[in-house]
FIKOLVO-193305 format. One record per residue: x, y, z of N, C-alpha, C, CB in turn; residue number from 1. Coordinates in Angstrom, 2 decimals, padded with zeros to 5 digits. Glycine has a CB too. Layout:
N
X,Y,Z,X,Y,Z,X,Y,Z,X,Y,Z,NUM;
...
***
This chain:
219
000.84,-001.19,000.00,000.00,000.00,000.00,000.88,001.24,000.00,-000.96,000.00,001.22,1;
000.69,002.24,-000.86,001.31,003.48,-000.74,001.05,004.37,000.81,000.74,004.29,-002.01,2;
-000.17,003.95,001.51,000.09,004.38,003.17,000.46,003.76,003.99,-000.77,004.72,003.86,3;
000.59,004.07,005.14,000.28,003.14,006.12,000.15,003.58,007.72,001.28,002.16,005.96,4;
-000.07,003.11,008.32,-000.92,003.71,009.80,000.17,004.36,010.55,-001.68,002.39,010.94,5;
-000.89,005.25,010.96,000.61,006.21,012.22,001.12,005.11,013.19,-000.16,007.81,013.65,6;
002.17,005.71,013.63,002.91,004.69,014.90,004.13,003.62,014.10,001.40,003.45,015.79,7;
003.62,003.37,012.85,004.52,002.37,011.86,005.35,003.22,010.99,003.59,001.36,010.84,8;
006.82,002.22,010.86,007.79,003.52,009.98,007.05,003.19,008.90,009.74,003.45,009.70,9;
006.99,003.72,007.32,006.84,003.68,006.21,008.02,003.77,005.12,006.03,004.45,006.15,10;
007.83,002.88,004.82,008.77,002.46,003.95,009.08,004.12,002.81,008.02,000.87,003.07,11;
010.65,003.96,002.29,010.94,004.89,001.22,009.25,005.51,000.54,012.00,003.90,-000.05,12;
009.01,004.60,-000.01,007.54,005.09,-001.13,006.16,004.89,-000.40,007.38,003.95,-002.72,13;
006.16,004.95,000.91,005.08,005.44,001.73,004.66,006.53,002.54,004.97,004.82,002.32,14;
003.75,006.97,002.78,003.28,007.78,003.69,002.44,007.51,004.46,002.97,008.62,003.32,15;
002.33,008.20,005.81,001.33,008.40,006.76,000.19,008.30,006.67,001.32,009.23,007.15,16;
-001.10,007.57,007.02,-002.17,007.86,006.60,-002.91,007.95,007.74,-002.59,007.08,005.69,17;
-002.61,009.51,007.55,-003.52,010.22,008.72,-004.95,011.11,008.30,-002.49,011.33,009.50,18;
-005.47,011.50,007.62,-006.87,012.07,006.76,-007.89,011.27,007.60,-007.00,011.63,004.84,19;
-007.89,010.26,007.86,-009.52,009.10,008.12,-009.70,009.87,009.48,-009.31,006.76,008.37,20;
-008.49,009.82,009.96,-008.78,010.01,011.63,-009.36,011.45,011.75,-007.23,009.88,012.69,21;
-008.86,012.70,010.75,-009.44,014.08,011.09,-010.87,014.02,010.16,-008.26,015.49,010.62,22;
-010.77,013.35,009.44,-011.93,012.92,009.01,-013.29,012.41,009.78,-011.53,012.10,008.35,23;
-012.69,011.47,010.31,-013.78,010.83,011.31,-013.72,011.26,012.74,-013.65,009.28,011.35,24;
-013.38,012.21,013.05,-013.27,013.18,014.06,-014.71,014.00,014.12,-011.98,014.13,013.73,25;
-014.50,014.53,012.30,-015.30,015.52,012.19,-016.81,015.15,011.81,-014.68,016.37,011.30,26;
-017.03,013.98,011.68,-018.30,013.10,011.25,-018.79,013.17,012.60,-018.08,011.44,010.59,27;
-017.76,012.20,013.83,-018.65,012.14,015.23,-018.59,013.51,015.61,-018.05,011.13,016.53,28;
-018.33,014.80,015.45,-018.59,015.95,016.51,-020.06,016.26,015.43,-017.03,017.51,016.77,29;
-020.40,016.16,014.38,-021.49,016.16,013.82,-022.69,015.35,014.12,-021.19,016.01,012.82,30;
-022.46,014.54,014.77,-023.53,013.53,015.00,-023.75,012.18,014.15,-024.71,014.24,014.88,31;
-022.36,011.68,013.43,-022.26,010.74,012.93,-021.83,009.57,013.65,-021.69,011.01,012.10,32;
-021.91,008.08,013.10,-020.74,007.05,013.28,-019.97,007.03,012.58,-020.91,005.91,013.31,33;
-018.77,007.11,012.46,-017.73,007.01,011.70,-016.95,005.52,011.77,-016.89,008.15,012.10,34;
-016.60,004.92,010.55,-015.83,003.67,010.82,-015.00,003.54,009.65,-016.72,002.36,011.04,35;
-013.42,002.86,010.62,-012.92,003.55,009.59,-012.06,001.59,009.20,-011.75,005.40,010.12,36;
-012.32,001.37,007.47,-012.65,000.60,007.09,-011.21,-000.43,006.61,-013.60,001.14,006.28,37;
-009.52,000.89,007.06,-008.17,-000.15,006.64,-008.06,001.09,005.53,-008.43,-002.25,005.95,38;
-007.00,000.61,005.13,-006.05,000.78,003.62,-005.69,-000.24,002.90,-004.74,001.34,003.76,39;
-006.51,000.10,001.66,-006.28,-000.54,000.69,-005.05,-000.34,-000.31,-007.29,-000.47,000.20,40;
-004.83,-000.94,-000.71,-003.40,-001.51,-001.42,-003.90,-000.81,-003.07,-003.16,-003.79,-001.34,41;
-003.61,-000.90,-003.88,-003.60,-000.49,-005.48,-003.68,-001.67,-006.02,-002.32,000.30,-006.11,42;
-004.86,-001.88,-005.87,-005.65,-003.36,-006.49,-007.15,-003.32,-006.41,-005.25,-004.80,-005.57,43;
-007.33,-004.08,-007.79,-009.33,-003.65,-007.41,-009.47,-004.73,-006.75,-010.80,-003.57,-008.85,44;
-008.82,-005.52,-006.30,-009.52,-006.50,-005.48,-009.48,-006.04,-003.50,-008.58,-008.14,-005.92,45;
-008.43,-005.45,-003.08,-008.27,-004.88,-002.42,-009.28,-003.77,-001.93,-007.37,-004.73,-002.76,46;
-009.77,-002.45,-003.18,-010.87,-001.56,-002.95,-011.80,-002.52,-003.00,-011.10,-000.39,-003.90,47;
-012.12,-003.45,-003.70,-013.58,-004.11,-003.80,-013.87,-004.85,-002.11,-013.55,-005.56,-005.29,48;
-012.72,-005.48,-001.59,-012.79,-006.02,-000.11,-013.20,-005.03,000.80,-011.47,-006.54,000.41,49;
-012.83,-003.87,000.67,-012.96,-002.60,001.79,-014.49,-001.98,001.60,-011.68,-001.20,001.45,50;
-014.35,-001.76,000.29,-015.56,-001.00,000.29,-016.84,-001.80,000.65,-015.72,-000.39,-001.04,51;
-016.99,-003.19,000.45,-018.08,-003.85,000.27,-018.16,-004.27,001.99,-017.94,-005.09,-000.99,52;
-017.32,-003.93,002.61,-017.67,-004.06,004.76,-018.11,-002.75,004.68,-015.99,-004.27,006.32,53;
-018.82,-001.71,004.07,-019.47,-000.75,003.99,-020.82,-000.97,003.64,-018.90,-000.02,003.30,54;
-021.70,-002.03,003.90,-022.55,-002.26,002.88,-023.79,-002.18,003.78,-022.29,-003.63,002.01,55;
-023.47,-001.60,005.43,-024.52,-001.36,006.23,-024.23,000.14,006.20,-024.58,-002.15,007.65,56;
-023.82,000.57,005.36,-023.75,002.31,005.74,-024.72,003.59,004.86,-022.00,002.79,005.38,57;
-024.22,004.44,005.72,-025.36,005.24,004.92,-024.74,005.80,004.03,-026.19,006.28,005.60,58;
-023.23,006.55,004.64,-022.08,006.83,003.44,-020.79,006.08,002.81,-021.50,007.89,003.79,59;
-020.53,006.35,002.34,-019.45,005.91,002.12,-018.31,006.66,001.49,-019.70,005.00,001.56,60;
-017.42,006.68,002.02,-016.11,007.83,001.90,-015.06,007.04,001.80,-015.81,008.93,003.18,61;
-014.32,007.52,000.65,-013.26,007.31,000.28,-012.16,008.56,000.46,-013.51,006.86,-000.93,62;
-011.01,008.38,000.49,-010.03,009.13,000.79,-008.41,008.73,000.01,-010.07,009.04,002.32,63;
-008.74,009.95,-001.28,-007.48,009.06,-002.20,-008.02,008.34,-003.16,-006.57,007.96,-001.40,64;
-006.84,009.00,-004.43,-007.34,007.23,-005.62,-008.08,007.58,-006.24,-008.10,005.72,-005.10,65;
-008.71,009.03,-006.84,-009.77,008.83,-007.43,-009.54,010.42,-008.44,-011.15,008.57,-006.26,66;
-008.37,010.56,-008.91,-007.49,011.54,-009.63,-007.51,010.98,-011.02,-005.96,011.68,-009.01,67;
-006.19,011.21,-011.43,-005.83,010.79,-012.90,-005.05,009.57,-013.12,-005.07,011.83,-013.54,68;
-003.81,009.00,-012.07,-003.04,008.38,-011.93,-003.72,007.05,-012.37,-002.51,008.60,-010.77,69;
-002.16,006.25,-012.90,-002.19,004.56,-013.07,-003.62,003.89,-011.96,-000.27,003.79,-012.36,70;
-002.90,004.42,-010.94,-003.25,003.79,-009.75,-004.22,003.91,-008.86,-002.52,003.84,-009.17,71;
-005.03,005.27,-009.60,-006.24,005.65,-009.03,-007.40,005.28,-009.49,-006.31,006.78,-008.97,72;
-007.85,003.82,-008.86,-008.69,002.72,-009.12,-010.29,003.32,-008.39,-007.93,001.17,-008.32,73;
-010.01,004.09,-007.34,-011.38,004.20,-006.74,-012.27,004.25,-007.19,-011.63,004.90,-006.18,74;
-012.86,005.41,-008.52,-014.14,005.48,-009.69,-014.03,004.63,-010.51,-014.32,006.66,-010.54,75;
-013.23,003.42,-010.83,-013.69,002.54,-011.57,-014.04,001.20,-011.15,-012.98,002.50,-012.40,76;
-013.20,001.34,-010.37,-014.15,-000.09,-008.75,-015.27,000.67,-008.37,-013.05,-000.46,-006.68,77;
-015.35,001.84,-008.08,-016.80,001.65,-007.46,-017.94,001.75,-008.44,-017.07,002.73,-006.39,78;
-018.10,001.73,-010.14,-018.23,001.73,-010.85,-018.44,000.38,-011.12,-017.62,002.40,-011.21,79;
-017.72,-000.34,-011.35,-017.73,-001.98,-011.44,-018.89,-002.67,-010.46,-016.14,-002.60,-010.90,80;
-018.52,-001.76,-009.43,-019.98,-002.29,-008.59,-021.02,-001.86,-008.40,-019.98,-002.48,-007.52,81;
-021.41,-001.10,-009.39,-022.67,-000.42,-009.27,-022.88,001.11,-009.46,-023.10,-000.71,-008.06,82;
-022.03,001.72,-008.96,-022.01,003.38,-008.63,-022.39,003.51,-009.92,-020.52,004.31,-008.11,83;
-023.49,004.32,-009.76,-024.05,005.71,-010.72,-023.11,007.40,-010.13,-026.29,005.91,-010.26,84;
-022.52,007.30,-011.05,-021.68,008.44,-011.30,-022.35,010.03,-010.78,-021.41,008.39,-012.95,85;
-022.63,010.85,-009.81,-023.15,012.17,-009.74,-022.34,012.92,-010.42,-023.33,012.69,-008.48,86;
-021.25,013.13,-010.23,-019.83,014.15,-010.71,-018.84,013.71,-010.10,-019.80,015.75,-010.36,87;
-017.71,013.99,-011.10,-016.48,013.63,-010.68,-015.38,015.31,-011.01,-016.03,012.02,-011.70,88;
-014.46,016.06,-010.07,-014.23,016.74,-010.08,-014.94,018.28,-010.63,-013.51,016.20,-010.29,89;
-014.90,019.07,-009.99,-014.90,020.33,-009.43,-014.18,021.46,-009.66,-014.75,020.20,-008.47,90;
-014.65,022.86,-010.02,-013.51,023.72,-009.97,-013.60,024.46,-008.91,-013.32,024.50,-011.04,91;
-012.95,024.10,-008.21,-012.55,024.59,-006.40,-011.26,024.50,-006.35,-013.14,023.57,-005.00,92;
-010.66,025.23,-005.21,-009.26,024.79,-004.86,-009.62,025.23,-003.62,-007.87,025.39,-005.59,93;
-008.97,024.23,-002.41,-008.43,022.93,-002.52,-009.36,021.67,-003.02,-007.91,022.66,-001.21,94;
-008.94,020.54,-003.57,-010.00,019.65,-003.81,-010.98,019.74,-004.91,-010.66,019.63,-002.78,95;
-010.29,019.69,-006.25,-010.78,019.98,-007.43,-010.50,017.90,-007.47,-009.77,021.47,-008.62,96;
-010.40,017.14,-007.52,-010.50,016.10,-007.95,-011.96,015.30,-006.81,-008.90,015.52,-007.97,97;
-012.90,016.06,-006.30,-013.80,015.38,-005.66,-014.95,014.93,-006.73,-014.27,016.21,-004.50,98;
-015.31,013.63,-006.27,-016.63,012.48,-006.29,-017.05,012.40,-005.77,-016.79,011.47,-006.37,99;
-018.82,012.27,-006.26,-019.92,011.90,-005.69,-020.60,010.94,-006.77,-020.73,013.14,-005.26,100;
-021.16,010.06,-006.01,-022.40,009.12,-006.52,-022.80,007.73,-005.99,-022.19,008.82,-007.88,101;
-024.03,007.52,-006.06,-024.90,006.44,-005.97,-024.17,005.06,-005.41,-025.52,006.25,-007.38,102;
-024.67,004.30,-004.59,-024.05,002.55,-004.95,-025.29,001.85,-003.87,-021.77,002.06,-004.23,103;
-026.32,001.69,-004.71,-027.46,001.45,-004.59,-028.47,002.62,-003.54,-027.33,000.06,-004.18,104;
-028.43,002.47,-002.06,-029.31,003.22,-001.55,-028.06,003.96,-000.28,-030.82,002.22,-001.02,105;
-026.72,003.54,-000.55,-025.44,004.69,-000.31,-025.21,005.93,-000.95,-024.23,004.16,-000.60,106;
-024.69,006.98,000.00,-024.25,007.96,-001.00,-022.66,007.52,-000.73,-024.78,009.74,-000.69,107;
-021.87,007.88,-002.08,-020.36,007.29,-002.06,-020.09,009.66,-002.08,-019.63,005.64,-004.22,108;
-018.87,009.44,-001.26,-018.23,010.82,-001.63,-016.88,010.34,-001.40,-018.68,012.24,-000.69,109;
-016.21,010.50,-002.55,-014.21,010.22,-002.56,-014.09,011.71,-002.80,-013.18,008.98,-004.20,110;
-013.12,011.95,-001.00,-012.43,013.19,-001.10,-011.09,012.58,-001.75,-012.27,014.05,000.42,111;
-010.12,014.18,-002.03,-009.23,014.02,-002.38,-008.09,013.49,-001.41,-009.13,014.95,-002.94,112;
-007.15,013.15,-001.67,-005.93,012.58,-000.82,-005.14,013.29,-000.18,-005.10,011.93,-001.46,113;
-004.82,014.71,-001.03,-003.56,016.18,000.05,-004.75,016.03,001.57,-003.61,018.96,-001.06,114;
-003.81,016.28,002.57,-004.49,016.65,003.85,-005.76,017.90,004.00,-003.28,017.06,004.72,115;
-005.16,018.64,003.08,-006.10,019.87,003.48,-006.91,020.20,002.72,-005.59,020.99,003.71,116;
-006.59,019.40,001.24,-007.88,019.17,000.78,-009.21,018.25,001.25,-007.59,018.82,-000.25,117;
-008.56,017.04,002.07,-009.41,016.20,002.68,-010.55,016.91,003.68,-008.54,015.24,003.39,118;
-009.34,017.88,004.61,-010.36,018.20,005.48,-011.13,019.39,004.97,-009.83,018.45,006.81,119;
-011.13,019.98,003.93,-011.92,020.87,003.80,-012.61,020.37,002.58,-011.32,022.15,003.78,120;
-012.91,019.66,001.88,-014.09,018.89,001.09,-014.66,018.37,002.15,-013.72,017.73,-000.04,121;
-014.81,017.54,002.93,-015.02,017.26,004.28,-016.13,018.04,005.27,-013.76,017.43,004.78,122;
-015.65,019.31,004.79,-015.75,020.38,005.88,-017.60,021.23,004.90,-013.66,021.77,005.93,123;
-017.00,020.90,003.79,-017.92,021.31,002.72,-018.83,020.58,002.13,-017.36,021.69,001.82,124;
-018.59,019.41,001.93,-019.66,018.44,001.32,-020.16,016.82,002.33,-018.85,017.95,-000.30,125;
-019.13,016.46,003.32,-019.74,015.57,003.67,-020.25,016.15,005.40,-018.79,014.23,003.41,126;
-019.93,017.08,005.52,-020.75,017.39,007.19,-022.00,018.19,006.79,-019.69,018.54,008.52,127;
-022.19,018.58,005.87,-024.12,019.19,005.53,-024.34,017.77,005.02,-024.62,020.83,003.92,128;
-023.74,016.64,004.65,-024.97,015.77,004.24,-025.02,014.57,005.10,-024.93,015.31,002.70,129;
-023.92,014.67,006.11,-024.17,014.18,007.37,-025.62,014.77,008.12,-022.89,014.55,008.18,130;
-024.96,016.31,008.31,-026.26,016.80,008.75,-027.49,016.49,008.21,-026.25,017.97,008.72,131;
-027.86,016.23,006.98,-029.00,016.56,006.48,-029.86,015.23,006.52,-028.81,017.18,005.15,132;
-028.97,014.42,006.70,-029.53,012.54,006.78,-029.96,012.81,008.22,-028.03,010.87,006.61,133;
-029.43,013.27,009.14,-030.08,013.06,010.78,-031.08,014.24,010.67,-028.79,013.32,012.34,134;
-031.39,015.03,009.71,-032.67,015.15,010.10,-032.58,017.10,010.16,-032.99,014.11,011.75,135;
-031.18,017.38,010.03,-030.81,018.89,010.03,-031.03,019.70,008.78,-029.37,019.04,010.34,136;
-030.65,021.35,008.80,-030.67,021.67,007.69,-029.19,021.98,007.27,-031.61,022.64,007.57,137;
-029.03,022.20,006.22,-027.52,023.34,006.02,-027.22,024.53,006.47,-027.26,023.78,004.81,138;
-026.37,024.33,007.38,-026.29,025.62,008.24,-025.46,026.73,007.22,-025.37,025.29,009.84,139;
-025.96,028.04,007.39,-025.60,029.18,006.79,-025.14,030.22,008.02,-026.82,029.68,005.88,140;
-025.14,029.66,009.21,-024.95,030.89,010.02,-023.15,030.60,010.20,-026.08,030.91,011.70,141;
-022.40,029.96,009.29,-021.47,030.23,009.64,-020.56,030.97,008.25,-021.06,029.04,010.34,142;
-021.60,031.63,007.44,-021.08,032.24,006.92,-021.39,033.59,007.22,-021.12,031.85,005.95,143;
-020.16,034.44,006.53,-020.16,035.80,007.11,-019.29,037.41,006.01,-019.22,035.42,008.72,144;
-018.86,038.19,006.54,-018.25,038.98,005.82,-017.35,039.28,006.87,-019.00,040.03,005.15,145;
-015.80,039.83,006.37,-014.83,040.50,007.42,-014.06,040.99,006.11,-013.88,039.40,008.74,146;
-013.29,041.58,007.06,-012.30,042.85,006.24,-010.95,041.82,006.05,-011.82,044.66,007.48,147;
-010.22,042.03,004.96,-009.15,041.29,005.05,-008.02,041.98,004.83,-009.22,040.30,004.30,148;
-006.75,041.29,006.27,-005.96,042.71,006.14,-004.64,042.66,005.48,-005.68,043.33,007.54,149;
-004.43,041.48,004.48,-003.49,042.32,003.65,-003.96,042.23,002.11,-001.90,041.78,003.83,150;
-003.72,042.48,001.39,-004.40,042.88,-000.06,-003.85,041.25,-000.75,-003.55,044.72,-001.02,151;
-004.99,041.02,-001.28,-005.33,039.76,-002.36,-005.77,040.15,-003.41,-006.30,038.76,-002.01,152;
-004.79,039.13,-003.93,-004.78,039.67,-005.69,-005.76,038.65,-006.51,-002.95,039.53,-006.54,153;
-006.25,039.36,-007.76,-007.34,038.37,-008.16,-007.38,036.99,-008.41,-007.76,038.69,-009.10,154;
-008.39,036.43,-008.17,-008.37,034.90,-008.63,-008.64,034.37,-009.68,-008.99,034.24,-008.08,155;
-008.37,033.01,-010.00,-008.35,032.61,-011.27,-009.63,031.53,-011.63,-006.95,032.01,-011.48,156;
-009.42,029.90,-012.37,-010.64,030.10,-013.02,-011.40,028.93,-012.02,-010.59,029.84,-014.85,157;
-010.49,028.88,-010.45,-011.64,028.33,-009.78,-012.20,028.46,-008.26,-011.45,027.14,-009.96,158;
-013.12,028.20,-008.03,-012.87,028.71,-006.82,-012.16,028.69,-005.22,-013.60,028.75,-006.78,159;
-011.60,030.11,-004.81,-010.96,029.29,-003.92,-011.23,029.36,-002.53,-009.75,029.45,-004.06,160;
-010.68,028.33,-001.27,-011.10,028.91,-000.49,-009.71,028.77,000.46,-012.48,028.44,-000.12,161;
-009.34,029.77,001.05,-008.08,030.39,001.40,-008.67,029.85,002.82,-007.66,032.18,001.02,162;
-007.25,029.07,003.73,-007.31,029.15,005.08,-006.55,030.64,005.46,-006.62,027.78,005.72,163;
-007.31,031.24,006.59,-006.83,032.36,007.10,-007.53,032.03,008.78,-007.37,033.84,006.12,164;
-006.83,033.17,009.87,-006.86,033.30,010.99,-007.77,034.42,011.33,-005.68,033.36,011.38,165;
-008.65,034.71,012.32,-009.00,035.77,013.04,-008.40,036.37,013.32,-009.44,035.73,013.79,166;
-008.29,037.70,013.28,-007.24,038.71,013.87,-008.05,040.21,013.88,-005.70,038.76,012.80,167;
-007.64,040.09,015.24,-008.31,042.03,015.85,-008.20,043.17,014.94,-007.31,042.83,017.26,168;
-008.94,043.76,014.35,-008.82,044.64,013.76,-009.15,046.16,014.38,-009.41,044.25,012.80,169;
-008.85,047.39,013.76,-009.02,048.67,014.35,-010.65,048.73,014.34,-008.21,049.94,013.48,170;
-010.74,049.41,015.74,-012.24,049.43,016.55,-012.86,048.29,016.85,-013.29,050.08,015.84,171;
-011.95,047.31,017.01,-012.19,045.89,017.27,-013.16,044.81,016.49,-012.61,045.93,018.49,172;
-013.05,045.28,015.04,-013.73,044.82,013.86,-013.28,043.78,014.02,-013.61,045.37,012.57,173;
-013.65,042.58,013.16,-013.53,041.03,012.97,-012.78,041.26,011.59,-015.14,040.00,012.91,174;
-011.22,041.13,011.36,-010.58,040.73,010.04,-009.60,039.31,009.90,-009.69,041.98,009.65,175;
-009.58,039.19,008.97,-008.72,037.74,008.59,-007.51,037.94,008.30,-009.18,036.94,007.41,176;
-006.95,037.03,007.96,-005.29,036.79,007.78,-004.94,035.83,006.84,-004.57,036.31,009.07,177;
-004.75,035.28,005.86,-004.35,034.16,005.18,-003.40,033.96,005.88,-004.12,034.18,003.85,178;
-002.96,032.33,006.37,-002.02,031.76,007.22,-000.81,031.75,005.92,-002.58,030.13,008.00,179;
000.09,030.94,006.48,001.33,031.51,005.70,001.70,030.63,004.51,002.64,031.62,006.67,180;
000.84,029.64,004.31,000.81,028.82,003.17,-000.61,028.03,002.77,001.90,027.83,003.41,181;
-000.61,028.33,001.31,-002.11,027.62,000.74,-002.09,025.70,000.36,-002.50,028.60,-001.06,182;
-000.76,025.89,000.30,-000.19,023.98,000.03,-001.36,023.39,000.37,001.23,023.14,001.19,183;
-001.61,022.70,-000.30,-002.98,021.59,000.05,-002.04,019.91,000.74,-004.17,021.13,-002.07,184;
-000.89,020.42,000.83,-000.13,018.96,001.52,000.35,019.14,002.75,001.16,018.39,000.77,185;
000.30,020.65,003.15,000.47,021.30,004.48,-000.24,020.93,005.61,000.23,022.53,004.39,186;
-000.46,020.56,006.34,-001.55,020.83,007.40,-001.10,021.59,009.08,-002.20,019.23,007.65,187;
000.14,022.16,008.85,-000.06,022.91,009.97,-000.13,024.27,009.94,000.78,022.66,010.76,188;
-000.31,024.86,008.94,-001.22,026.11,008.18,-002.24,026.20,008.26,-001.29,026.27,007.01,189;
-003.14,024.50,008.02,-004.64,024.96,008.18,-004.82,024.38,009.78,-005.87,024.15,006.84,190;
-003.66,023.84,010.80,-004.19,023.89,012.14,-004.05,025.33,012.66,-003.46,022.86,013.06,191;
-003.65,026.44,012.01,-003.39,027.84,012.37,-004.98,028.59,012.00,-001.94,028.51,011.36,192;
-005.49,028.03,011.16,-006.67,028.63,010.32,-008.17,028.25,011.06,-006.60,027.94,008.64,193;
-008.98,029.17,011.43,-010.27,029.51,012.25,-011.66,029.69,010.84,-009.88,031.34,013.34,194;
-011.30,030.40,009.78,-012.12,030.33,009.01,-011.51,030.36,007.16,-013.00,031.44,009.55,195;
-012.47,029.97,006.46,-011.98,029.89,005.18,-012.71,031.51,004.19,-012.57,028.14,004.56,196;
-011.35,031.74,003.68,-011.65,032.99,002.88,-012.30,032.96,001.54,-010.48,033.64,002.66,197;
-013.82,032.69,000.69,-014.03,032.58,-000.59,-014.03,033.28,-001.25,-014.72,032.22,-000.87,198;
-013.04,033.01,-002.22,-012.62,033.57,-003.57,-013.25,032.86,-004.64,-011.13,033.53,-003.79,199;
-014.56,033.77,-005.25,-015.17,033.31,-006.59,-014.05,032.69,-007.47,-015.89,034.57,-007.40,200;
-015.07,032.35,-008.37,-014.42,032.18,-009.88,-013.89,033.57,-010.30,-015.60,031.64,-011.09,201;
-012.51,033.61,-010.89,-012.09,035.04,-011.35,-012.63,036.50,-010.61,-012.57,035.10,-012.81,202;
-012.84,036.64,-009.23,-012.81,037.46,-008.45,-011.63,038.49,-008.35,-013.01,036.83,-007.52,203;
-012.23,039.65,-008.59,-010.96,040.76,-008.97,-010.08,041.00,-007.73,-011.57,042.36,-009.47,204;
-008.94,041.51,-007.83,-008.21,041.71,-006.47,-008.70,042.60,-005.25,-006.97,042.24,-006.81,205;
-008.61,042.56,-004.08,-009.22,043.07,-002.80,-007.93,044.00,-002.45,-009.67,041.77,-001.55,206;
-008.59,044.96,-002.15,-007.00,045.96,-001.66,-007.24,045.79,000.11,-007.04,048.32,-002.31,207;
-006.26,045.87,000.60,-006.21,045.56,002.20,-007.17,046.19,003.00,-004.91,045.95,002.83,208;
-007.70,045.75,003.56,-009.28,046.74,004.12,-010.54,045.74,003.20,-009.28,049.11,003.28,209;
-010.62,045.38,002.26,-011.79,045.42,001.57,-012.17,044.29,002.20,-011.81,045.48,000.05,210;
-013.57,043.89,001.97,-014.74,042.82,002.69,-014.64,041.83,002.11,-016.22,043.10,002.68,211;
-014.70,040.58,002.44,-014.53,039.33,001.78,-015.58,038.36,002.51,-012.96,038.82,001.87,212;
-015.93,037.20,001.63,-017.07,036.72,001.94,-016.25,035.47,003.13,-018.04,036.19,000.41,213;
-016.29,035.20,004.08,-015.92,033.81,004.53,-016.96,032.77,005.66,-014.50,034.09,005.23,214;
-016.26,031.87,005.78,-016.93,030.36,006.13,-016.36,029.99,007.23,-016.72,029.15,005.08,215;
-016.65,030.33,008.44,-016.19,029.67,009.85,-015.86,028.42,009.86,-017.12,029.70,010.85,216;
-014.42,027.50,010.72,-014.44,026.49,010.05,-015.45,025.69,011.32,-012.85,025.94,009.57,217;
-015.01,024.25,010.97,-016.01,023.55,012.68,-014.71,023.17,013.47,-017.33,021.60,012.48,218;
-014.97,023.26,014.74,-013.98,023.32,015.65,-014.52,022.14,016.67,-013.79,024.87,016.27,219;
***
């Protein structure tokens, strides 16, 4: 397997596979069960074993594997078994390679694999539809407007959403901060980050002071 569990060294051509756990962190403070199902190896027989001990669930989440690569088997195994396709990638950043769709009376959502794309597709598409299966609505009260205090230059052709910090502003206004890196492989940038900054599609540049739309994260 190209991961493998914290606590274990990983070989030269492995990494850590830490995503499930902030993942399924953020399912139970929502009011989910979360279960988290192994790592699979780069084999459809392997995804087909994992996914199918999912077959009492309501979701099903994948993490990884479902890009462009040789080796990114996830949409065509879950495909093989049934999945009706909703969409496959997005123009967002972070997490322009996300999936959604069908596998009989499951909803399947494969976030992407960078850390901080995980947790913020996560943060965006599978905790409102967590919420919305127990019975909630989509919460909007955690969006908002603040001043942002150093000047951002325009964006391009997708949308983005910038981790940034709270920070005191003059007359004790509420302004943001973009933390000190957007890396979607980073994650101790977005453990610095309180809310996400949205940047439309091709949104013109903000001079320092100007209002920006943002998204409280869940804590």
């Amino acid at each position: 397997a190209l991961a493998t569990s914290p606590g274990t060294t990983p070989a030269t051509d492995q990494i850590v596979c830490s995503n499930p756990y902030g993942v399924a962190a953020m399912v139970a403070a929502a009011g989910g069960t979360p279960q988290f199902l192994g790592i699979a190896t780069d084999t459809r027989e392997s995804l087909t074993k994992l996914i199918a001990r999912a077959a009492d669930a309501d979701i099903v989440v994948t993490l990884g594997g479902a890009s462009v690569g040789d080796h990114d088997l996830v949409g065509p195994v879950l495909r093989e078994m049934g999945m009706t396709l909703g969409f496959w990638k997005i123009s967002m950043r972070p997490g322009k390679p996300l999936m959604f769709g069908r596998l009989g009376a499951q909803r399947v959502l494969g976030l992407p694999g960078n850390p901080v794309s995980s947790i913020i597709t996560a943060q965006l598409f599978l905790l409102p539809l967590v919420r919305a299966l127990l019975g909630g609505r989509y919460e909007t009260e955690n969006k908002t407007t603040a001043r942002v205090a150093v000047m951002l230059a325009a964006n391009g052709p997708r949308t983005h959403y910038m981790r940034a910090k709270s920070v005191s502003g003059p007359g004790g206004g509420l302004n943001v901060m973009p933390v000190r890196s957007q890396d979607s492989s980073l994650l101790a940038p977005l453990a610095e980050a309180d809310v996400l900054i949205v940047r439309k599609i091709d949104a013109p540049a903000v001079p320092m002071g100007g209002m920006v739309e943002i998204l409280r994260l869940d804590r």
